[in-house]
N, C-alpha and C positions, 0 to 999 in steps of 0.2 A: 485425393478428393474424387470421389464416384459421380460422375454424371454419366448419362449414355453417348454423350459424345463429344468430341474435346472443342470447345468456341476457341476461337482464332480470338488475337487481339483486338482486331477492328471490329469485330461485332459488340465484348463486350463494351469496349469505347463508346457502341452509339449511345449506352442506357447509362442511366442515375438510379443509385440505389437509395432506398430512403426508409431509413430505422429510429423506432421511436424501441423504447425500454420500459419496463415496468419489474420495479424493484422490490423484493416485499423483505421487510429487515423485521428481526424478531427481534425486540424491546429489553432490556436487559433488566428485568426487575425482578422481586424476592417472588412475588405471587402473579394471578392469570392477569388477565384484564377484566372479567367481570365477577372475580370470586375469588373466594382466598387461598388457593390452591395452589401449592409451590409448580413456579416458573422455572422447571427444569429440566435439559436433555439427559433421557435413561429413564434410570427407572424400569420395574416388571410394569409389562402392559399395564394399563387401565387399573395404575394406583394412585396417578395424579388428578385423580376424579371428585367432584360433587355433583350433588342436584342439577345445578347450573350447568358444570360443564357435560353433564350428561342431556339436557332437555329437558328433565323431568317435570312433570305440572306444580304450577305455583312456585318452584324456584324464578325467583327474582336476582337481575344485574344490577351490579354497584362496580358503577365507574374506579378503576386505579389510577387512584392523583400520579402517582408519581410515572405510568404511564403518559400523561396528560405532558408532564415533566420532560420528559426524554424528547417527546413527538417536536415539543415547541424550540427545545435545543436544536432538535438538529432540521428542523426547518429556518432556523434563524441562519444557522451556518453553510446554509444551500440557497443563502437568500432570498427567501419564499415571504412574504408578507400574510402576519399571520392572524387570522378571524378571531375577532371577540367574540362573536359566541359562533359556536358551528353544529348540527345535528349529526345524530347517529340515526339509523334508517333500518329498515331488515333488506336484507337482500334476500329475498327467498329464491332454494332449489333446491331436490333432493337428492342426494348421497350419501350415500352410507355411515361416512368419514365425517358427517356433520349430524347429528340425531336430532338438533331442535329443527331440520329443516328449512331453518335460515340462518345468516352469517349476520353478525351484526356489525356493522360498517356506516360509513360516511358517505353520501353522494352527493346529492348540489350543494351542500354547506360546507366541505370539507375543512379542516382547524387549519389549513395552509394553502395558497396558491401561488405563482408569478414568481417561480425562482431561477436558478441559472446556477449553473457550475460550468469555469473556464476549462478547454483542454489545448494540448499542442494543437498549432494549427500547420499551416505552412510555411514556408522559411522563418522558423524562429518567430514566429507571430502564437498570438492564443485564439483560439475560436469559441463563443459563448453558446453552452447549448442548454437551453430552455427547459425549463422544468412547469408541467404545469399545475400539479398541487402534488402534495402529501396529506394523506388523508390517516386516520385510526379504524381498527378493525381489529376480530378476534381471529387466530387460526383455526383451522381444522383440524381434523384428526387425519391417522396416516392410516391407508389401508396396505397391507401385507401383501403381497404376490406370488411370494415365494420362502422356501428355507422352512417350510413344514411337509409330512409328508405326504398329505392329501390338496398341495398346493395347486394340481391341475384342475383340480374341481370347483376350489373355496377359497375366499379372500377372506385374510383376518384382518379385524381394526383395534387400532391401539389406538383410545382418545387420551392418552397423555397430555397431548400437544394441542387440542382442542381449547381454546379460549386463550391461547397465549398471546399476547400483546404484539399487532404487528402495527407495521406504519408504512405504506407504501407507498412510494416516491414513481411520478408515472412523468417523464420526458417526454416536452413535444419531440414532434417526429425531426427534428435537425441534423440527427446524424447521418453520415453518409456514405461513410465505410464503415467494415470490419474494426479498422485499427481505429477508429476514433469513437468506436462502443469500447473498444476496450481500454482505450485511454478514458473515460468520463465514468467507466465502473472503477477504476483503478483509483479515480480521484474521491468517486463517491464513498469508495470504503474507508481510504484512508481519512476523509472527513468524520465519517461517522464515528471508526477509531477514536481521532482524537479526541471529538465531544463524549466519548463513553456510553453513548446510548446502545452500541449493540458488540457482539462479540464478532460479528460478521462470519461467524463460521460456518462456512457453504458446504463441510463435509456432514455438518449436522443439520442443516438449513434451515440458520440462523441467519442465511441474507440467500436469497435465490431470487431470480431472474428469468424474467419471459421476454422475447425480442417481437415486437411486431415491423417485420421486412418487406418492401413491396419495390418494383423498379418501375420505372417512369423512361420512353425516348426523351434524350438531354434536350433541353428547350421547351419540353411539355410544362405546362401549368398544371394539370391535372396527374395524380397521384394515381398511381397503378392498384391493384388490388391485391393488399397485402395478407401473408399469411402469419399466423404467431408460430414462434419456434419455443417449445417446453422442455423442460427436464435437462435444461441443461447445471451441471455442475462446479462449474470451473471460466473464470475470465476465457481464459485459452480455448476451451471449449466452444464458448461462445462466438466467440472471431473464428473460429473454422466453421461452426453452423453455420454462420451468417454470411460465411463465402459459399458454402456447398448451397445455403439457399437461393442464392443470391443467380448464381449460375444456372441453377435449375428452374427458377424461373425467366429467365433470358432464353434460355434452350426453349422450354413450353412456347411462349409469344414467339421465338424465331420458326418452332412448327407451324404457325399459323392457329395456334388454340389458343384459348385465353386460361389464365391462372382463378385457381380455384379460392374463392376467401374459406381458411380451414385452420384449425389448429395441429401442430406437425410435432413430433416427438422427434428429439436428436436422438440418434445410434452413436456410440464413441465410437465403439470397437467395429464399427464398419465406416464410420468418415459420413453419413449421411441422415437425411431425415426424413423419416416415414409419416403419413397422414394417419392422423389421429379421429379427428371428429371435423363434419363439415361445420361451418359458419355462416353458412348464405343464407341461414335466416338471423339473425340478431337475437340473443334470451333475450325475452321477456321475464327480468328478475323482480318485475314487480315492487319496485322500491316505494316502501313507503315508514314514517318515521316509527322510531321506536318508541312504543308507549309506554317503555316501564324503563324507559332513559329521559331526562330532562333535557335540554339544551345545555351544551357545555359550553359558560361562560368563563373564556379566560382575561381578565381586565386589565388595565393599564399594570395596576400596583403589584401582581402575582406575576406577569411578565414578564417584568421589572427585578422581581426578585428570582425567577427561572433563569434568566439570562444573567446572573451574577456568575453562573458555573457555566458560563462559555467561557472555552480556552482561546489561547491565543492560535490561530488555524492556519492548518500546516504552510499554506503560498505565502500567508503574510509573516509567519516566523522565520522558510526562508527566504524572504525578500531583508528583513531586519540582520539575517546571519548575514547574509553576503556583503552588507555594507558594514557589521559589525566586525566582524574576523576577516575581511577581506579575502573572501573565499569566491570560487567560481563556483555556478551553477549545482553540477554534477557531485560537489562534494556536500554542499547544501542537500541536497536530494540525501547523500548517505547519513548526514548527522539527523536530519530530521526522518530519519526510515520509520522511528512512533513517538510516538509521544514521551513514553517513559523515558527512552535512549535521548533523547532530545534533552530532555529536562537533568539527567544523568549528567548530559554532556556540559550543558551549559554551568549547573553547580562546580564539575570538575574545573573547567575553564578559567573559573572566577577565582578556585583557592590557590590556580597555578600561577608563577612569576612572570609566564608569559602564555596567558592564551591560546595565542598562533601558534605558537608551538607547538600545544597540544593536539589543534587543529591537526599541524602540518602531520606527528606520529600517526594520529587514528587513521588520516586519508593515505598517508603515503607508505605506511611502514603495517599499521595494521590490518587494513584492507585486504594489501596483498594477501599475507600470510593468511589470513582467512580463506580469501578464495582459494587456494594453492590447497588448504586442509578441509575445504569442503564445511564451514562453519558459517555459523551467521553470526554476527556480531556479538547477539544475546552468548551466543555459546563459547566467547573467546574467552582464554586461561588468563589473558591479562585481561585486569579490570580496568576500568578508570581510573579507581585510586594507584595503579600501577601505573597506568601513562603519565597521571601529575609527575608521580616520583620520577619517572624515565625524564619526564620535560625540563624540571625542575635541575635535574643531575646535567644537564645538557647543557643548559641556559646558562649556569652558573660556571663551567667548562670544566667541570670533574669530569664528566664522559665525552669522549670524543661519539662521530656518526658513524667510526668503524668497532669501538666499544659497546654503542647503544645496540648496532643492529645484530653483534653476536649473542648479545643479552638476550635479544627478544626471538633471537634462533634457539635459543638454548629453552627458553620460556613455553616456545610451540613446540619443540621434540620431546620435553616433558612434561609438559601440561598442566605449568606451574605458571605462578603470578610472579608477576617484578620482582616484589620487595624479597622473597626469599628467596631467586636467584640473583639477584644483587648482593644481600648479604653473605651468601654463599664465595661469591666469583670473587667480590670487590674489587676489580677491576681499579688499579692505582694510574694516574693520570701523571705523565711525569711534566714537573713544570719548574723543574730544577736547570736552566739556562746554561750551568758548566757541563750539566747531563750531558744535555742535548747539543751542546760545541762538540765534545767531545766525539759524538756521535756524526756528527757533521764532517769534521777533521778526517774521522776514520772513513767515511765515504767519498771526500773529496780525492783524498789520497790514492784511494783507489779507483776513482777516473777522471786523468789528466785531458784524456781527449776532450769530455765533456768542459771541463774548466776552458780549456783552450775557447770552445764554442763561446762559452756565454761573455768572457773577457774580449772576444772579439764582434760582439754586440749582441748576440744572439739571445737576449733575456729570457726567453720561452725556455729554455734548457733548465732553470731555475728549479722546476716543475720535477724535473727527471731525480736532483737531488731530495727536495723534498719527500719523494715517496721513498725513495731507500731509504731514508734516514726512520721512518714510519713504519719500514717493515723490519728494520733493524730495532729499533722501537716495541716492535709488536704491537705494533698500534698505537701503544701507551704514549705517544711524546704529545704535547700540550699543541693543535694545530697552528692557534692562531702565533705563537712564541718561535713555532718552529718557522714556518713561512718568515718569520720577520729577520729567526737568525741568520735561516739561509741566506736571503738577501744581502745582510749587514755582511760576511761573512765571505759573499762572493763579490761581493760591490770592495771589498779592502783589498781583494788580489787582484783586483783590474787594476787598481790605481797603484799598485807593486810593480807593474810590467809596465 
């Protein structure tokens, strides 16, 4: 982190940081938001164009229902209380990257307000942080800066991306670290995930983020003068912004100057953020409603029917896991990583003989292996329908837990699924009791000292027999048969002596 000078602990100690968010999610629909023009990233420049999304005179906007669809999902799922009927507005200003001029949006009506999303708080507690609407709007278009080769002179525009469906979610100011913006983005996305409304993909900016940061002396009532942080990319990105900002302006107030209100551009590849444009006047965007848009009423009955495709969402699916599978937190966190995998898992779960069990391979046996190979869950050689078969073979005691986990070594170092290196191995379980004496006999025989121990009360010793007989075995002897033989088996030669 680049500041001009290093702050000591107790300085930054005296201040409170205080960051609100403002999220813009692009709408995952077939066409724009105010025209029928496919809703898509790519494309050659300025092919996903009409009238509309160019400005042109006398092109008129028609609202996307299914827009309307998406915005009310996932304000419902951000617990926002949501307007029967709400306007759309112009927000007028000029850029390039917008050719009618104005942006067409929502301001004091907005289709949502009054929501909240929980995030970790402090010892194991949640902390609720405030949302104060979600509103509907169109994008812009993107201006070029670089990667042609008259780039130092001219900006090119590609309005592709011009009238694409967005819905921006703006957080009262409650946050108050770094880590608690990126805990409440982290929760936001995967919300929005589950209901389907967006792809959330931030390398295409399909969900971006602007932070407004300001710091306050702890005890103050009154809020400092905060600056916006832009362009940032990446969750991670934004918790290092939000400390480089955070810092830098503690350093400015501990010089004795005051903090500028301004909009600040993140640098990755330097760790800091540069000023962009002042703010200490406020735009004047001159809102006022749109006349060639009606009031958008959404009523009880359409509401009613939007909210039948709300999913079950992600805190409360794992609050229902942990008491259903009797699973702890953190594994809950892995079963439910999306939606799909979730749903995956649950179906697999249900055609297994034992559940838990399946639970216990995917957290304890598959996980591993995955991290160790660098994979994500999505990209593991065993499927699901592989762990039933593995749980299934387990449960019923064909496979022993030193059987299953060569299987599934064997499974990651080829890149193959269960059932064909199961077929392959088939692995024979021996559960033949004269086997297994025999094998007993021929280990006892060979250490008397040990017998000695466990006949002279030593029962733990028990343990010593059972693994040589397992490796003499080759894994194969039947666990729970052997454990019982040994017993039977050393409990008759105690009572001999």
């Amino acid at each position: 982190m680049s500041t001009t000078t290093a702050l000591s602990p107790e300085v930054l100690a005296k201040y409170q940081p205080v960051i609100g968010l403002e999220v813009h999610v692009q709408l995952l629909t077939e066409t724009k938001a105010f025209c029928g023009c496919v809703n898509r990233y790519g494309g050659e420049p300025n092919t996903h164009v009409c009238p509309t999304c160019l400005g042109l005179p006398g092109a008129l906007p028609v609202l996307n229902r299914r827009a309307v669809e998406l915005a009310v999902l996932a304000a419902k799922a951000i617990h926002c209380e949501i307007r029967e009927t709400s306007i759309f507005s112009r927000k007028n200003y000029f850029y390039p990257d917008s050719p009618k001029g104005y942006q067409i949006s929502q301001f004091d009506k907005p289709i949502a307000e009054e929501g909240w999303i929980e995030v970790p708080g402090a010892a194991g507690a949640t902390k609720r942080i405030g949302i104060t609407r979600l509103h509907l709007e169109e994008d812009a278009g993107k201006s070029l800066h670089d990667g042609f080769a008259d780039s130092v002179s001219r900006t090119y525009i590609d309005l592709n991306r011009c009238g694409t469906p967005l819905a921006e979610i703006v957080s009262e100011p409650d946050l108050r670290t770094p880590d608690e913006a990126f805990e409440y983005l982290t929760r936001l996305k995967e919300i929005l995930l589950y209901c389907g409304v967006s792809d959330c993909n931030m390398e295409e900016g399909s969900l971006r983020c602007d932070a407004n940061v300001s710091v306050m002396l702890k005890g103050s009532k009154q809020f400092g003068t905060k600056a916006e942080v832009k362009n940032v990319n990446s969750f991670r990105y934004i918790r290092a912004a939000l400390e480089y900002e955070i810092e830098r302006q503690i350093e400015v107030l501990e010089g004795g100057n005051r903090v500028v209100q301004e909009s600040r551009l993140w640098n990755n590849a330097e760790g800091r953020t540069y000023s962009m444009r002042s703010k200490e006047q406020a735009h004047d965007y001159r809102y006022f409603p749109e006349p060639d848009l009606p009031p958008l009423v959404v009523g009880e009955a359409w509401k009613r029917e939007i909210l039948t495709a709300l999913p079950e969402l992600p805190e409360a699916r794992r609050a229902r896991m942990i008491a259903e599978y009797e699973i702890n937190q953190q594994d809950a966190m892995t079963l439910t990583a999306t939606r799909a995998f979730a749903d995956s898992f649950e179906a697999a779960a249900k055609a297994a003989k034992s559940p838990r069990r399946v639970v216990s391979l995917i957290t304890s046996e598959l996980t591993g292996r995955l991290k160790a190979a660098n994979l994500e869950l999505e990209q593991s050689p065993v499927t699901l329908a592989g762990i039933v078969q593995a749980a299934d073979l387990a449960e019923s005691g064909e496979l022993s837990s030193k059987m299953l986990k060569q299987l599934l070594d064997s499974c990651f170092a080829e890149g193959k699924d269960f059932a064909e290196i199961y077929e392959r191995e088939k692995p024979q379980q021996i559960s033949d009791a004269g086997a297994i004496e025999a094998m007993i006999d021929e280990v006892i025989a060979a250490n008397p000292k040990q017998v000695a121990q466990y006949v002279g009360g030593k029962k733990t010793v028990a343990a010593f027999f059972v693994g040589n007989v397992m490796r003499l075995s080759k894994g194969q002897a039947n666990p729970a048969l052997l454990n019982e033989l040994v017993t039977r088996k050393l409990d008759s030669l105690g009572g001999s002596h």
